[in-house]
N, C-alpha and C positions, 0 to 999 in steps of 0.2 A: 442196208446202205453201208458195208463195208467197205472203210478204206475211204468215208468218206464224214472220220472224225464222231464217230460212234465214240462213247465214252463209256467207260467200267466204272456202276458207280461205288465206292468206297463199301458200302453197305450193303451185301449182296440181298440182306431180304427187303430193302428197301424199295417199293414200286415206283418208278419215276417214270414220266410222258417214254424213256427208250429200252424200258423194262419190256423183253422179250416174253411175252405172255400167251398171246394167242394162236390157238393153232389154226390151219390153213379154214376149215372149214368156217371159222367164227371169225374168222377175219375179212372171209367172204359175205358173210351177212352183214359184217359192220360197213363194207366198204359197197357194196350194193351189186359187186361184183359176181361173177360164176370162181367158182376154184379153180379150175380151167385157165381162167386169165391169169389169177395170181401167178399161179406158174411158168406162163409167158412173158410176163413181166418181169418174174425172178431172172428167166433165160435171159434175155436182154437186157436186164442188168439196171432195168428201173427201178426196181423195187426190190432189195436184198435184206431178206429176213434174216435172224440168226437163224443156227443150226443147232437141235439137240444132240447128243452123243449118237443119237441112230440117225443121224442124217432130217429129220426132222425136222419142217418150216417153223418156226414161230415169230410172230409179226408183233409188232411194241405198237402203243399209241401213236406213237410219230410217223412207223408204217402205214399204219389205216388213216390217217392223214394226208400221207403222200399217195395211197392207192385212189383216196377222193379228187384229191386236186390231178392224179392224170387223167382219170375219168372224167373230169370236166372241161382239162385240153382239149381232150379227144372229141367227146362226143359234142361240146357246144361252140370249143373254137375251131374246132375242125382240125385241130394238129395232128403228123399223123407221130408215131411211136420216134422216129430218129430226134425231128423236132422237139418233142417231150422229154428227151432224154439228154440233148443237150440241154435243151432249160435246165431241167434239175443241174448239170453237172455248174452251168452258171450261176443257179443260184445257191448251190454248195461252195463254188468261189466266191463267190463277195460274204458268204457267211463266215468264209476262213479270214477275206482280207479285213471282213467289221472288225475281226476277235485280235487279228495281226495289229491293227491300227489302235486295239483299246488297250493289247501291252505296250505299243510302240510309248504309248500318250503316260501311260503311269510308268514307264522307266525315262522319259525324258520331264515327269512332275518329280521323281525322284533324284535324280541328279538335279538339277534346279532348287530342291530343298536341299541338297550337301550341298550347291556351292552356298546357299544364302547361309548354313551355317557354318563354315570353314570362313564365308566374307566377315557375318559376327566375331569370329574368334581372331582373325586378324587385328578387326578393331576391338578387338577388347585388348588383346596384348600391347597396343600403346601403352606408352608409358604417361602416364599421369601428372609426375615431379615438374615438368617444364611447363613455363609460365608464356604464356601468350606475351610478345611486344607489343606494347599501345606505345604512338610519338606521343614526347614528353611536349606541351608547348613554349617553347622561347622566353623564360624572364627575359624580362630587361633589368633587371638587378647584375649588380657588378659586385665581383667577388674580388676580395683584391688578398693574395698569399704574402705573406712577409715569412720568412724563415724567422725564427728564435735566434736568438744572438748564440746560444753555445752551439747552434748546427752554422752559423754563417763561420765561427772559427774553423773549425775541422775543415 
């Protein structure tokens, strides 16, 4: 499945479900297929093993997978190989557009947490020293000012 988001995993002796392992023969028995097929499959562009340094098929767990499920388009839903192959290629797209949509979602959870801490850091930089107004209510007490007799001179 070249070119359709195969991945190199970090660890080359690590075996993972797209670890290229087996060769066309044993891939044939897993898949319940003739060798025969594999290889027309390959042609057509269903099912793309890697290649050894000699040119050499070898098929990952998620190949003998996908050689199951064309075999069972084919032979119980009756699809014929075009059919089949456009599936796979559709549901290679929505596998891209799920992985597109789950960065999409954690770089817009990400901005979302900068703004809510850049909106904290606003409000924290208030200044603190200023005192709320509360209305004073209205005595009715009367204040009555007299000047000092030495400021009524001046």
């Amino acid at each position: 499945m070249e070119g359709t988001g195969r991945r190199r995993h970090p660890y080359p002796y690590e075996l993972t479900e797209e670890s290229p392992v087996y060769v066309i023969s044993v891939a044939a028995q897993l898949s319940g297929l003739h060798p025969q097929t594999l290889r027309q499959y390959d042609r057509l562009g269903l099912v793309s093993p890697d290649r050894t340094a000699g040119r050499g098929r070898r098929y990952s767990a998620r190949d003998i997978e996908l050689l199951r499920q064309v075999q069972q388009l084919s032979q119980d839903e009756g699809i014929n190989l075009a059919g089949i192959k456009r599936i796979i290629e559709l549901e290679n797209q929505v596998a891209a557009l799920k992985a597109r949509v789950a960065e999409l979602q954690a770089t817009v959870e990400g901005a979302a947490t900068a703004m809510q801490q850049a909106e904290a850091a606003v409000h924290a930089s208030y200044r603190r020293d200023l005192v709320p107004y509360q209305d004073v209510q209205q005595a009715s007490a009367l204040v009555v000012w007299r000047p000092r007799r030495d400021q009524r001179e001046r």
